[in-house]
N, C-alpha and C positions, 0 to 999 in steps of 0.2 A: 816633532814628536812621533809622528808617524808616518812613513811614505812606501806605496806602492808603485812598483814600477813596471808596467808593463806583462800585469800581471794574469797570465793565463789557470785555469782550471778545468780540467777533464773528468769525470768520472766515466771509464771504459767508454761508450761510445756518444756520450754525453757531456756538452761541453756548457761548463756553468759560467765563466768568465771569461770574456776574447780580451786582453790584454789592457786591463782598466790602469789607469795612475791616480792616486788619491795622495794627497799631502793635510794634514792632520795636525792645527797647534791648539796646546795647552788655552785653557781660558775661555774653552767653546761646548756647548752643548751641538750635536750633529743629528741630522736625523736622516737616515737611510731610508727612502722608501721605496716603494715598488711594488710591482703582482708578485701573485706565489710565483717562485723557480724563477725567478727574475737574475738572481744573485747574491739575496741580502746576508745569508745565514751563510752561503759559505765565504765572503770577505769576513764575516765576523769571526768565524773558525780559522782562517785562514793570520785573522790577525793577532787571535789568543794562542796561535803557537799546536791548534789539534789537528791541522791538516798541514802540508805544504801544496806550495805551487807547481803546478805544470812545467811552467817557464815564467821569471819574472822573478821580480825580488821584493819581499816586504822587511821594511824597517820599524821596529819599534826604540826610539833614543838612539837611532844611528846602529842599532846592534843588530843583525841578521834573525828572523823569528824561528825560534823552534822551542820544543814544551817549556825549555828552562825558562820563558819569557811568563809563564801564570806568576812568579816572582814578582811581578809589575804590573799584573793586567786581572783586573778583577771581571770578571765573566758571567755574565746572567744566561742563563742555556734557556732555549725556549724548551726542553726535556727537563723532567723530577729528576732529578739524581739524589734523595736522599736514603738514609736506614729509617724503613718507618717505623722500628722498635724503638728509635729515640723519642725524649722529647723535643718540643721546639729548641726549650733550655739548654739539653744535652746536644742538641743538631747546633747551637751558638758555638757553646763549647770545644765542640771539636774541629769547626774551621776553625777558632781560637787557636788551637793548638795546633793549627796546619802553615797557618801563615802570619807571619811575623809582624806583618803591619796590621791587621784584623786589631780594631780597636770595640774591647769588649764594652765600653760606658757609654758608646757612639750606637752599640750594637741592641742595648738596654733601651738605647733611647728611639731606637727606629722601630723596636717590636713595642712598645709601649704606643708608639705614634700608627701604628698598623693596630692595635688592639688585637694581638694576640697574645693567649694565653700560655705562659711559659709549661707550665705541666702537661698540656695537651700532645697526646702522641703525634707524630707526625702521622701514621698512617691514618689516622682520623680527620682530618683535616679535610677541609672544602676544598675543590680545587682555587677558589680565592682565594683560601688560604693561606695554600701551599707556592702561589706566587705572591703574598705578602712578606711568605720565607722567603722566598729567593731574594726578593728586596733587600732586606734586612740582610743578608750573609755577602752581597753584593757591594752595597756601598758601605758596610761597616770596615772595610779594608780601606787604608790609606796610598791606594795603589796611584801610580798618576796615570792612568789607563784604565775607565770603566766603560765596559762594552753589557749591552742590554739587550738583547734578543726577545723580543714580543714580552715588554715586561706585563704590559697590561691584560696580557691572555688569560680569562678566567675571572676577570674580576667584574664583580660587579658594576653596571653601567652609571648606578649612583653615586660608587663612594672613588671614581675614576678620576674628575676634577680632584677632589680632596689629595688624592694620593699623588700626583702631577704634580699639584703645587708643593705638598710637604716636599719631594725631592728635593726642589732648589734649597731647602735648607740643610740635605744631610752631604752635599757635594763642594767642594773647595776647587771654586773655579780658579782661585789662582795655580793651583798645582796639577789641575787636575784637566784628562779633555775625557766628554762622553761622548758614546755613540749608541743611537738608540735606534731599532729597526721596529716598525710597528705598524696594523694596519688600521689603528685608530690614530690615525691624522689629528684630526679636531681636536681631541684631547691634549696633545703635545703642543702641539703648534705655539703655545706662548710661553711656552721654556725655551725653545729650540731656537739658535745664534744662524745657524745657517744647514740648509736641505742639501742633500743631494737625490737624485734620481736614476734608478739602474732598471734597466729594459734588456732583458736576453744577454746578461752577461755585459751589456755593455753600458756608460756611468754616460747617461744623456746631457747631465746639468748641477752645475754646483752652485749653489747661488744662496746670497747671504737673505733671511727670512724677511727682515724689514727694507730691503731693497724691493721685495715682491708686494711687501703691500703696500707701498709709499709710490713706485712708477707702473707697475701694472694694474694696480687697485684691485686684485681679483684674492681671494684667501690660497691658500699653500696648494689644498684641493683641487681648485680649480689650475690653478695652475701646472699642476703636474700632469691634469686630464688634458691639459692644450697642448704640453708636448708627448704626450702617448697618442694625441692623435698626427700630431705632425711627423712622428715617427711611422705611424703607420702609414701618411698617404706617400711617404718616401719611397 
C-alpha cells in the first residue's frame, strides 16, 4: 500500500530524513512516534503528496506520490486550515463537494459522535473543537489511506480515551491502513497494530504493538525510551 525507499529530506541546510524505508499494508493502524523534529510530520507530508523527496521514492498503490495522490489519502494537518465564516455544517459541505468519496451520513455520524454543533461558526470554536473537526472531515472520506497528524492536539485530557475508542468504529480496517503521529502514547496505544520509531530522521524500529507487550513486558513508552537511550549511548 505504501513504500518508502530510501528516502532522504533536506530543508536548505536542514536535513529532516537520512534515507528511511517504510513498507505500509492495508488492515493496520500505525503509530509514528518520536520527539519534536524527529521526522514525523514531514514522512506524513511527504506521504500526502505536499512536499517531495530529496532523493528517494515514495509509493502510494504502487503509483509515484505527488498532490494528485489527496485523490486517495485523507490527511489530518496538525495546522486549522479552515474559513472560519463557515459553519461546522457548511465546513462538512464543502469537503463534500471536494472529494468524491467523502461519505456525507458517515460524516453526520462522526460530528454527532464528537458533540458538535452543526450551526456553530467555525471561527468560534474551542481549539477542541476544531480538532474534533478535523476528525470528522478526516475519516468521513473513504480513502484507503488515512494519515493523522497530532489528532489529539487540543483536546481535552478527559474525553481523549472516549475519542481513541470511537475511532476504531469510523475506520474500515479491511480497506483501509492508518497512520497516526502523536505525543500522547498512552492514549493510542490500544488501537495501534504496530509502532514505528524515528530519531533524527532516522526510522530506529518497526515493531508489531503486542509483540512488545507479550516478550518485553514493558508498555509502548517504555520501550521507545530504551531505544532513545540505546541510540544515544551509540
Amino acid at each position: 500500500m505504501i513504500r518508502l525507499k530510501q528516502v532522504k529530506k533536506r530543508y536548505l541546510n536542514k536535513t529532516a530524513l537520512r534515507g528511511i524505508d517504510l513498507e505500509l499494508v492495508p488492515g493496520k493502524i500505525y503509530g509514528l512516534i518520536g520527539a519534536n523534529g524527529s521526522g514525523k510530520s514531514t514522512t506524513m507530508k511527504l506521504i500526502a503528496g505536499l512536499i517531495q523527496p530529496t532523493s528517494g521514492h515514495v509509493f502510494v498503490n504502487d503509483q509515484p506520490v505527488d498532490r494528485r495522490i489527496a485523490k486517495v489519502v485523507s490527511y489530518l494537518s496538525e495546522l486549522d486550515e479552515f474559513y472560519g465564516f463557515y459553519t461546522v455544517e457548511e465546513t462538512i459541505d464543502f469537503y463534500a463537494s471536494q472529494f468524491s468519496d467523502f461519505n456525507r451520513k458517515k460524516a453526520d455520524a462522526i460530528r454527532e459522535y464528537m458533540k458538535l454543533d452543526p450551526n456553530s461558526k467555525v471561527k468560534h470554536l474551542s481549539k477542541g473543537n476544531r480538532g474534533r473537526l478535523k476528525i470528522v472531515l478526516t475519516l468521513a472520506r473513504e480513502a484507503p489511506v488515512i494519515l493523522m497528524d497530532e489528532p489529539l492536539s487540543g483536546l481535552d485530557p478527559m474525553v481523549r480515551d472516549s475519542i481513541v475508542k470511537g475511532l476504531i468504529s469510523f475506520i474500515d480496517l479491511e480497506h483501509q491502513v492508518v497512520i497516526i503521529t502523536t505525543h500522547e502514547i498512552k492514549e493510542v496505544e490500544a488501537i495501534l497494530d504496530e509502532i514505528i520509531v524515528i530519531k533524527n530522521g532516522k526510522i530506529l524500529a518497526q515493531e508489531n504493538v503486542e509483540d512488545i507487550r507479550v516478550k518485553e513486558k514493558i508498555t509502548i513508552v517504555e520501550w521507545m525510551t530504551k531505544l532513545y537511550e540505546k541510540e544515544n549511548d551509540n
